[in-house]
Structures are given as structure tokens and as C-alpha cells.
Residue, then its C-alpha position, 0 to 999 in steps of 0.5 A: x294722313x299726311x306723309x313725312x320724308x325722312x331720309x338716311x345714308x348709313x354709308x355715305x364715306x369712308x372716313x376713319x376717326x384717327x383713334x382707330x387709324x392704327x386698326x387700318x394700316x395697310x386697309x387704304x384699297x379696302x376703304x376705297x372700294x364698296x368695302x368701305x363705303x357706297x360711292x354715290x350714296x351720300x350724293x343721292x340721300x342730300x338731293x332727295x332731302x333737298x327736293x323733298x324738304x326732308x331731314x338727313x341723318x348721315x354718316x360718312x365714317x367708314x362701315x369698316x368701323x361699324x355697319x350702321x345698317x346692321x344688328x349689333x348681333x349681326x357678326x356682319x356689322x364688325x369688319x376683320x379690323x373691327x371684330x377683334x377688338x374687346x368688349x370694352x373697345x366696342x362698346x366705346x364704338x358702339x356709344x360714340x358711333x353707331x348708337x348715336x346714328x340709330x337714335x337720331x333716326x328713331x327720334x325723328x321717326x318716333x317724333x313724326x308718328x307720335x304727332x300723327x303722320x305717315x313716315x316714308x323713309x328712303x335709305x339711301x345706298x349702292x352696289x357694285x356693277x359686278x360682285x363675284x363676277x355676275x354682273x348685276x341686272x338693274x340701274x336701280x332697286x327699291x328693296x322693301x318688305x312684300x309683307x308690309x303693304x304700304x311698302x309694296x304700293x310704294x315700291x310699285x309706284x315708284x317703279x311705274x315712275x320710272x318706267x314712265x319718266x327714265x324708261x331707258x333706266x332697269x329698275x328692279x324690287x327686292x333686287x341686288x338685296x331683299x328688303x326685308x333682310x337685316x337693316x335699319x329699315x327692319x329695326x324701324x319696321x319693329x317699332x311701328x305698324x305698316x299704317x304708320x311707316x314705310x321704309x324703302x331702301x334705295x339702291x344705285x348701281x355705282x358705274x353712274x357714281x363712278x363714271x360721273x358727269x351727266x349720265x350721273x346728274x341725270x339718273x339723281x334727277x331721276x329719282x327725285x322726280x319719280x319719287x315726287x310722282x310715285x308719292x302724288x300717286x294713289x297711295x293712300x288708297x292703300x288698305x294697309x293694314x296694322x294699326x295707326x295709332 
């Protein structure tokens, strides 16, 4: 079965439509930060999809607008901005930001399964160096679903990639987040079986966005080339499970 390379940045900017400026007067420091969007992702997600002659979905308004990545029912997916706002208004937002974005993804990966390939997507996204003052432990994590073994081949892989290739790079699974947590990689996870797609959320650690300049260029070069290698690797000798059709 041949594998097809979709990849996706849920929070790739921090742009604000100007409709909804009025909502965000005064939220310049919050848009700014990891609040408004992840530095370094959408950087990430177009040097994979050009490495790997993959398509890119991508979005570069703000999640403090709508999380992309979140459920709709997830409270999570409005912001204190956002979440005030009548049924009518978000549904407007809804129609014009998030449901666009979803169903673009899903038509690739429905498309890609229907003509019978395997689809790896990689989410591309990033954390904060620290969050409540603990400081987090890795350069890089590959969140997945440990149930899904295709998932857990791949993430092991990758890991041993690294280790091979950038053994100077902490790289950890299921880590700042667990893959299995709500996310578009869930919803996709719903709509086919372990056989026919593999959904890893790609997570940086943002000091190498940040700080830019060739530590940042290296740790991107990084990625495509284990990703390269962990895909070359013995994954489809996998036992799956699930159905393929």
C-alpha cells in the first residue's frame, strides 16, 4: 500500500479578520504569544510539505478566533473573546473559518483513502519552553494514539531517527500533550480504520522558533530527514489491525 503525505498547521498565525477586530481591542500581547498562535509552526508544516511533495492545509487566523483543532463542543475551542458571542455570530464563524478548514483536510484524506493509499498526516504545532513555571523536557514530541498501532510504529520510528541522525535533540512520545486528547487528528482517527490512516501531531519546542538563526534552520532540517528515514523504516511490516477498506 503506498502512503500519502498530507500535512496540516491548524495555528500557523495570529491574524485577526477585521470584522472581528472589535472583539480584540487591548488582546495585542495575547495574539502575540502562544495564546494566539504557535511561533514556528507554519515554518515547520511548509518545509515538510515541500520535502515531501505533500499537500498543506493551513490557517494563519488566530485560534483566538476558533481553535481549528478543537471539537466544537469543546468549551476549549472559543476564546474569552469569542465565547460571548450569540449562536448566530458563531455560527457565522463557524461557516466562514473553521468548517472550511476541516472540510478541506478531510476531503484530502477521504480522496487519498477512497483511491487506496495509506495516509500519514503530521499536524504540525509547538509549546512553550515553560508553562506555569515547569519547564518542559524535550525539543521535540510526536503525540499519536498508543492504541492505533500503525501510529505507535511510526512515532517509534521517528524517534529512533532522531536518535540516529540529531542525537543531540530530546525527543519524546505523547509528550507536552497526549495524542489521543481532542484534536483534529481525533476526528480523522473516527472516520477511518488504523490500516488506512496514521495521524502524528508534530510538537517544537518554541526557544528554537524564537531564537531563530541556525540552531532553528537545523532542528526543521532535522525533521524532514528523520521523517524521511522513519518512513523508509519497516513500517509496513506493521500488523495494524482494523480494516483497509
Amino acid at each position: 500500500m503506498r502512503d500519502f503525505v498530507v500535512v496540516t498547521c491548524e495555528h500557523g498565525g495570529n491574524r485577526i479578520p477585521a470584522e472581528y477586530a472589535r472583539l480584540f481591542r487591548g488582546w495585542h500581547r495575547a495574539l502575540r504569544s502562544h495564546r494566539g498562535y504557535d511561533a514556528g509552526a507554519l515554518a515547520m508544516a511548509r518545509d515538510l510539505a515541500a520535502a515531501m511533495h505533500a499537500p498543506l492545509v493551513a490557517s494563519t487566523v488566530s485560534r483566538l478566533l476558533v481553535d481549528l483543532n478543537r471539537s466544537l463542543s469543546n468549551r476549549r475551542a472559543w476564546s474569552a473573546a469569542t465565547r460571548p458571542l450569540g449562536s448566530v455570530e458563531k455560527n457565522r464563524v463557524v461557516q466562514r473559518h473553521y468548517a472550511p478548514y476541516r472540510r478541506n483536510v478531510s476531503t484530502i484524506v477521504d480522496d487519498a483513502v477512497r483511491s487506496g493509499r495509506r495516509v500519514v498526516h503530521i499536524s504540525s504545532h509547538s509549546f512553550t519552553p515553560v508553562l506555569d513555571g515547569q519547564v518542559r523536557t524535550a525539543d521535540v514530541g510526536l503525540l499519536y494514539d498508543p492504541a492505533r498501532p500503525g501510529e505507535t510504529a511510526l512515532a517509534e520510528l521517528w524517534k529512533a531517527a532522531f536518535a540516529e541522525h540529531a542525537p543531540g535533540l530530546r525527543v519524546r512520545r505523547n509528550y507536552p500533550y497526549a495524542g489521543k486528547g481532542d484534536g483534529l487528528t481525533r476526528a480523522l482517527r473516527r472516520r477511518h480504520p488504523p490500516a488506512r490512516y496514521l495521524g502524528i501531531e508534530l510538537e517544537l519546542n518554541q526557544s528554537f522558533a524564537l531564537g531563530g538563526g541556525k540552531p532553528w534552520r537545523d532542528l526543521r532540517a532535522s525533521v524532514v530527514a528523520t521523517l524521511r528515514a522513519a518512513l523508509r523504516g519497516r513500517l509496513h511490516d506493521v500488523p495494524f489491525g482494523g480494516s483497509a477498506k
